[in-house]
C-alpha positions in Angstrom: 33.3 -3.7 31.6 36.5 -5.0 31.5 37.1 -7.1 28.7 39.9 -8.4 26.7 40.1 -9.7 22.9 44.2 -10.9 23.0 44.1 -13.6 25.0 46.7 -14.7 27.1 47.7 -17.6 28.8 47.6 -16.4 32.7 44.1 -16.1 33.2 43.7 -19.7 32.4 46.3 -21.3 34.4 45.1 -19.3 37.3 41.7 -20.8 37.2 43.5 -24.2 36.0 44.9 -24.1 39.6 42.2 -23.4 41.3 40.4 -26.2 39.3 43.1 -28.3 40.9 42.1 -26.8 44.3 38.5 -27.9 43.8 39.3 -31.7 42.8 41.9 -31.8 45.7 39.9 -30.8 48.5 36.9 -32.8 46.8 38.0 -36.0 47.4 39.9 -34.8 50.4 36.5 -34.7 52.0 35.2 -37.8 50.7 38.5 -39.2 52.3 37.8 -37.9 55.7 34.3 -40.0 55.8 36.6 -43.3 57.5 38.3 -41.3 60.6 35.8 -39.6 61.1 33.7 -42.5 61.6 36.2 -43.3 63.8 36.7 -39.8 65.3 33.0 -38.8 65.8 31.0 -41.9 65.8 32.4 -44.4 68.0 29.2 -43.8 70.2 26.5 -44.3 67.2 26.1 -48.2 66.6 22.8 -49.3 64.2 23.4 -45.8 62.2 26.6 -45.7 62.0 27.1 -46.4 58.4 24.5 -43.4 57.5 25.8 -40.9 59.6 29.3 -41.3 57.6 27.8 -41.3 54.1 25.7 -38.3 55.1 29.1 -36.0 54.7 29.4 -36.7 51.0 25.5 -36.3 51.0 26.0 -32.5 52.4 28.4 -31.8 50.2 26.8 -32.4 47.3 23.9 -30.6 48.6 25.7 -27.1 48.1 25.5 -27.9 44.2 21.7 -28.6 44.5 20.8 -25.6 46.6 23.6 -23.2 45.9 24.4 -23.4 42.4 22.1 -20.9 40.9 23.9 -18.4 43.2 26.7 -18.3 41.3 25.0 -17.2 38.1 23.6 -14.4 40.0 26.9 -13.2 41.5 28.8 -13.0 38.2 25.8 -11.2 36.4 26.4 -8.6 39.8 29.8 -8.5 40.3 31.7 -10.2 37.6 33.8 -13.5 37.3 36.5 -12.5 39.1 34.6 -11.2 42.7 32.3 -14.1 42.1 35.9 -16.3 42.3 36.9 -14.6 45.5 33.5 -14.9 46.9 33.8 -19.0 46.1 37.0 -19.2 47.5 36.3 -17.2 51.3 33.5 -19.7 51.7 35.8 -22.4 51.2 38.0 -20.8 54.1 34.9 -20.3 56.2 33.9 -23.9 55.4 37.6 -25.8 56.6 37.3 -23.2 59.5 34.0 -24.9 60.2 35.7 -28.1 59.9 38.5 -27.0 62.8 35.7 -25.8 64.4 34.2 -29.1 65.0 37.5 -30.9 65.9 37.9 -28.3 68.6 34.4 -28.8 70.3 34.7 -32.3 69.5 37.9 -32.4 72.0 36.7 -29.5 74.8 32.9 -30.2 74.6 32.3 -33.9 73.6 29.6 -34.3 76.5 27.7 -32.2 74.0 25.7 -34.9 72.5 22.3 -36.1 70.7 20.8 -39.5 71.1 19.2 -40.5 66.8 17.7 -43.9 67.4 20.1 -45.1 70.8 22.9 -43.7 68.9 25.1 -41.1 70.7 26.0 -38.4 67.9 28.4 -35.5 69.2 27.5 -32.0 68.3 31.2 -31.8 66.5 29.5 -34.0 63.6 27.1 -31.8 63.2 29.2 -29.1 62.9 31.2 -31.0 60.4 28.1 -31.6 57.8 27.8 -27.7 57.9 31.2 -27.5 57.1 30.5 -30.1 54.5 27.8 -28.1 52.9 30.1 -24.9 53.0 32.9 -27.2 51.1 30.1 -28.6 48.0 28.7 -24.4 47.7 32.3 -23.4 47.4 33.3 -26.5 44.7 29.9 -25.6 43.2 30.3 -21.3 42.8 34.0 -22.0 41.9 32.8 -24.5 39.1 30.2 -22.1 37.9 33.2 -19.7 37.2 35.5 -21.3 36.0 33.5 -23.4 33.1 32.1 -21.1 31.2 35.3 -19.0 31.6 37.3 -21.7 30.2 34.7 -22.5 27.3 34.9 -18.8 25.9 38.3 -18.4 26.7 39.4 -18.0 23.1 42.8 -18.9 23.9 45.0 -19.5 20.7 45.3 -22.6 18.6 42.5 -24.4 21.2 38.9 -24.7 21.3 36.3 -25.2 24.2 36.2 -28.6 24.8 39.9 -28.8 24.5 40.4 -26.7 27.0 37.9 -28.0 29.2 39.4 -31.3 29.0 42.8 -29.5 29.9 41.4 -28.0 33.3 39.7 -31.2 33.9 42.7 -33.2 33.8 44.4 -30.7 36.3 41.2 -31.3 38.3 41.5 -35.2 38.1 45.3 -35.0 39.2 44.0 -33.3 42.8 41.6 -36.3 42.9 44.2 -38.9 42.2 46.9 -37.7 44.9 44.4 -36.0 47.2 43.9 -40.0 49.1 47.8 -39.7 49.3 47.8 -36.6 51.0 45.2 -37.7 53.2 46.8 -41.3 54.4 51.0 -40.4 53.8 50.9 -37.1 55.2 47.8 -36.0 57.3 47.8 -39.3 59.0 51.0 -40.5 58.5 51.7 -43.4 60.6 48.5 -43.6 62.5 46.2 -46.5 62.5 42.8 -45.9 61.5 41.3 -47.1 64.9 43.9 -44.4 66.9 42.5 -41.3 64.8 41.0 -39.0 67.1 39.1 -35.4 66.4 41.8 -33.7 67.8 44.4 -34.6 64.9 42.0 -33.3 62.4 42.3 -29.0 63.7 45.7 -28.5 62.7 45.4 -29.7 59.0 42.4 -28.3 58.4 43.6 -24.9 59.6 47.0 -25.5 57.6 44.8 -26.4 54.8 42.5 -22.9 54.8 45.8 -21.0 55.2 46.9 -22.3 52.0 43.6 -21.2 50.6 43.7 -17.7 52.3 47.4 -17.1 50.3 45.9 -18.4 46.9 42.8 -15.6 47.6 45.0 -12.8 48.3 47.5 -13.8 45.3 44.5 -14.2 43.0 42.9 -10.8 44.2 45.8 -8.9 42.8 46.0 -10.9 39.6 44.3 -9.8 36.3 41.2 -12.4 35.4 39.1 -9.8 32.7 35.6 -10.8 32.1 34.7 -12.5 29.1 32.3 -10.2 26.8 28.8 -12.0 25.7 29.0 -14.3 28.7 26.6 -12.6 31.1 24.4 -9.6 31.3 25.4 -5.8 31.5 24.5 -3.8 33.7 20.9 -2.7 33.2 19.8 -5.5 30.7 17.2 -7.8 31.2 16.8 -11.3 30.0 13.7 -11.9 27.7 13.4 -15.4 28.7 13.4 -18.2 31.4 17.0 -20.2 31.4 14.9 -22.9 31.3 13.0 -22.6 27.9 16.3 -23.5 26.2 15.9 -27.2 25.6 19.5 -27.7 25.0 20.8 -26.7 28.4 18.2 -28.7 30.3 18.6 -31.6 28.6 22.2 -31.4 29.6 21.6 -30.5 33.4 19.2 -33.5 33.1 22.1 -35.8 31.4 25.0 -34.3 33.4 22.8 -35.4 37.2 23.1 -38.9 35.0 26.6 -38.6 34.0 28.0 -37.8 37.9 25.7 -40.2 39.2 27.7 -43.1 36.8 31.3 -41.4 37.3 30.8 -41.3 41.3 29.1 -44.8 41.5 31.5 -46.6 39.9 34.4 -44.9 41.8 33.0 -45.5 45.2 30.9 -48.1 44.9 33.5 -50.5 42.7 35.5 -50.8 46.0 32.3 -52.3 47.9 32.0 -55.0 45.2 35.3 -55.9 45.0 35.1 -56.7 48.9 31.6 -58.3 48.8 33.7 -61.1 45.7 36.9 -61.2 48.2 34.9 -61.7 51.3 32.7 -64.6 49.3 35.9 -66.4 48.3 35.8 -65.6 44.6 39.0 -63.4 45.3 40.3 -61.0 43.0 43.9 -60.5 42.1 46.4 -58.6 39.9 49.1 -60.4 38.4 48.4 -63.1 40.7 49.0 -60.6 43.7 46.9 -60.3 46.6 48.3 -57.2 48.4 50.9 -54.4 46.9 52.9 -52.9 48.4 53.6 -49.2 47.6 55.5 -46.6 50.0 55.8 -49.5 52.8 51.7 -49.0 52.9 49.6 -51.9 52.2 47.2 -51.4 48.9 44.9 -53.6 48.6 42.8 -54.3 45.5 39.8 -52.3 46.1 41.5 -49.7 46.6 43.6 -50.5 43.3 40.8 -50.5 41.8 39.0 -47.3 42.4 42.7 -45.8 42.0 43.1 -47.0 38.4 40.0 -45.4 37.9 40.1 -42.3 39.0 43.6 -42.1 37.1 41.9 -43.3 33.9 39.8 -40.5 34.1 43.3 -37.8 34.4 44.9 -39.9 31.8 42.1 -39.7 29.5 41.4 -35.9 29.7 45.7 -35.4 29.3 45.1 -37.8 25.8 42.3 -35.8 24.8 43.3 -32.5 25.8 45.3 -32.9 22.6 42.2 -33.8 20.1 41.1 -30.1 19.0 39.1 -30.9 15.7 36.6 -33.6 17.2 33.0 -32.4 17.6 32.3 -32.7 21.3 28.8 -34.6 19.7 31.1 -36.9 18.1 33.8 -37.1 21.1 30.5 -37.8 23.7 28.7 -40.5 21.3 31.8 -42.6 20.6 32.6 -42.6 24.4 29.3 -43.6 25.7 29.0 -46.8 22.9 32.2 -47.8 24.5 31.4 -47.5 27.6 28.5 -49.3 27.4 29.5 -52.3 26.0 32.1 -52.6 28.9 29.7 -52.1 31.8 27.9 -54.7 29.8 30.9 -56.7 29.7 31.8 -56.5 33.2 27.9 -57.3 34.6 28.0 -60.7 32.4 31.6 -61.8 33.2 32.1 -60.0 36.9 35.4 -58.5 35.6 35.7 -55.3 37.8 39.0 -54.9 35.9 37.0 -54.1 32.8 34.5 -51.8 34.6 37.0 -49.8 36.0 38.3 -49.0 32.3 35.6 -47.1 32.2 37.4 -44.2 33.6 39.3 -43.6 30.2 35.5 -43.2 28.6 34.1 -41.1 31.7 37.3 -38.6 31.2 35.9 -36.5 28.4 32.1 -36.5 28.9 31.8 -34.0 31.1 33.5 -31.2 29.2 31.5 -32.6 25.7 28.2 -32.2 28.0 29.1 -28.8 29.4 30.0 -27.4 25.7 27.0 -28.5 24.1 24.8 -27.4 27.0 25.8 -23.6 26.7 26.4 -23.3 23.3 24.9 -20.4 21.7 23.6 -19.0 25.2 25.1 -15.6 25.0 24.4 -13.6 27.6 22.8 -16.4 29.2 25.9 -18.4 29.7 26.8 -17.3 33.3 23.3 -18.0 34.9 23.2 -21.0 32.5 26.9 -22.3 34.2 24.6 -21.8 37.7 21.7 -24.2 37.0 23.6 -26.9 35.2 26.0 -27.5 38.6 22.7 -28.8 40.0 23.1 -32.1 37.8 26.2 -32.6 39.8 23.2 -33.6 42.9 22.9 -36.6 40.4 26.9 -37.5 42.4 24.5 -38.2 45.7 21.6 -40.0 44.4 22.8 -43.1 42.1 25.3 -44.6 44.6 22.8 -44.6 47.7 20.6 -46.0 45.1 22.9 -48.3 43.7 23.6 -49.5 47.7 19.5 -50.2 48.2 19.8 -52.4 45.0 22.5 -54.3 46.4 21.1 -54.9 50.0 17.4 -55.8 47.7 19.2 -58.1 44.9 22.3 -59.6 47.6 24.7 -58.6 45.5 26.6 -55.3 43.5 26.8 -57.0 39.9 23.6 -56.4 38.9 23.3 -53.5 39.9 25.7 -51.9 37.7 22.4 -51.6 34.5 21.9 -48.5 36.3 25.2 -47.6 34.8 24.5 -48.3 31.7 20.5 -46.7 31.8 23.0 -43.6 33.0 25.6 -44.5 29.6 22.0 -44.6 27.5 21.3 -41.1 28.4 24.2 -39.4 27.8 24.5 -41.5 24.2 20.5 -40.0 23.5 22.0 -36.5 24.4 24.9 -36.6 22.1 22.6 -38.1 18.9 19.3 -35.7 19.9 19.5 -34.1 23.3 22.1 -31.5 22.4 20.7 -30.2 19.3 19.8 -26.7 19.0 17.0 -25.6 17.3 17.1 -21.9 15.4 15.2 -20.0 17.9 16.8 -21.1 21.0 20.2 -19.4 19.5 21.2 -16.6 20.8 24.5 -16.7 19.6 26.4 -18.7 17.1 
């Protein structure tokens, strides 16, 4: 095998890059969910609303279903085919999204009635597309984490780098909704978007994926020795029977179930206190004004979020002595009491500051889930991308709360029951008992 014991600094900013790739076109997909409700859906009426979250559901099915696959492949074939692989199912699956845009606009008769609702067969095709997007995110992540976390790169360790490629991730979430509404649909109003302006970028979009496959085929990405098995070894035991790393695919379904609900879900409050005439403001503004576009507050306020969460993980990027245990407790104190704080008071400024806490959790989580996995690491990277399911479940839960109760401030506890968790698997969870140790 391949392996290499100088570390150098290109192997890491390649997969910092492609880190980027995965938050981009992430939220890039989430940002799609509006014209294509407009797009697709203009004949669906009483499910209209559920058709559209259904995309982010199917994408974050390929974590659930797919994950595990990754594991396998870089136990076959190594990190770096298991990279290429991830990234020509990302091509297939924003050829799959052209792919519905084009029968969308030449066979849109092609329809199926859900419930009186007409549905085209071009959404359909999309959710596959979807699901193609979420496996590729998911292999890609399996990769690239526990190639980051035994990276020994000088002068870092694991969680500092992992909060280094997380921030990189975090700045293709924060200008992916740009990209989306300035350039894909510059100057279009939402009501005009129609499936035939959505081919081109997706096609524009896979070529620039296509390039960074070819241009990382011919780079050098070594494998990391210890990390996964050699050829002709066996594993003794069942990834499962360490307690550690379950515990933290357990905690980390909690932890992207918080992160996600709050960022999607804090814009649906905010317009549930506007539309009841408690109003919110900032600085005693209504609207802003950025780029001659209109931003209004909820979208301010999922923005500042998701930027807290870059900002944070550039801060800590920087703290290389602090025990991830440490790091991961402190954070999820704080976070806590300001959920708590924004339930009693209403403040969604305060929830949203949340994102600062959120930043570093899920590297902390990662490190301590694999540590001292050996050879188990790779398949170990596969089944804790599962949790990342947990991204699907608490905001469709955190919705049926809100349509039960009448209202979204309540149902932020589940945030903090999601905090709670994460604070029991910094103090206890993330301990490692003797035998489970493979390595130290």
């Amino acid at each position: 095998m391949n392996t290499q014991k100088n570390y150098s600094l290109g192997p890491f900013v390649i997969l910092t890059f492609i880190y980027f790739i995965v938050g981009f076109l992430t939220t890039v997909n989430g940002q799609f969910q509006s014209p294509l409700k407009v797009a697709f859906l203009s004949g669906a009426d009483s499910l209209r609303n559920t058709l559209t979250t259904l995309i982010s559901f199917f994408f974050f099915l390929g974590y659930l279903f797919n994950s595990s696959l990754g594991g396998k492949w870089i136990n076959t074939v190594g990190y770096k085919k298991t990279l290429l692989r991830a990234l020509s199912v990302m091509v297939a699956g924003l050829l799959t999204y052209a792919l519905s845009s084009w029968i969308a606009v030449h066979y849109g008769e092609i329809a199926m009635r859900i419930s009186g609702d007409v549905v085209p067969m071009g959404y359909f095709i999309f959710l596959l597309g979807s699901y193609l997007m979420g496996t590729s995110a998911a292999l890609l992540q399996v990769v690239i984490n526990p190639y980051v976390a035994a990276y020994d790169l000088p002068g870092t360790q694991s969680v500092q780098r992992m909060n280094i490629v997380c921030a990189v991730n975090s700045f293709g979430t924060t200008v992916a909704p740009f990209f989306v509404t300035g350039i894909i649909f510059s100057g279009v109003a939402l009501e005009n978007v129609t499936a035939s302006q959505l081919m081109i970028p997706f096609l524009l979009i896979a070529a620039c994926i296509i390039t960074t496959t070819l241009v990382t085929s011919r780079l050098n990405l070594p494998d990391i020795e210890g990390t996964r098995i050699e050829k002709g070894q066996e594993l003794k035991r069942s990834i499962w029977s360490f307690r550690h790393l379950t515990l933290g695919v357990i905690t980390i379904f909690f932890y992207c179930g918080t992160e996600v609900a709050v960022g999607v879900n804090v814009n649906l409050h905010a317009m549930e206190l506007i539309e009841s005439g408690h109003g919110l403001s900032f600085f005693g503004q209504k609207h802003l004004m950025l780029w001659g576009m209109d931003l209004g507050i909820p979208a301010l306020l999922a923005t500042i979020y998701w930027g807290g969460l870059m900002i944070g993980r550039l801060i800590f990027s920087f703290f290389n002595q602090v025990s991830p245990r440490i790091l991961l407790a402190a954070m999820t104190i704080i976070a806590t009491i300001l959920i708590l704080v924004a339930i009693l008071t209403g403040n969604l400024w305060v929830l949203v500051s949340v994102g600062l806490c959120h930043s570093v959790m899920w590297s902390c989580i990662f490190t301590l889930a694999v540590k001292g996995l050996g050879q188990y690491t790779s398949n170990a990277s596969g089944v804790f991308m599962m949790g990342v399911f947990g991204g699907a479940v608490f905001p469709v839960l955190q919705g049926v709360l809100a349509d039960l109760w009448g209202s979204w401030q309540w149902t932020w506890i589940i945030a903090i029951i999601c905090e709670l968790v994460m604070l029991y698997y910094a103090l206890i969870g993330s301990n490692i008992r003797d035998r489970e140790c493979i390595t130290a």
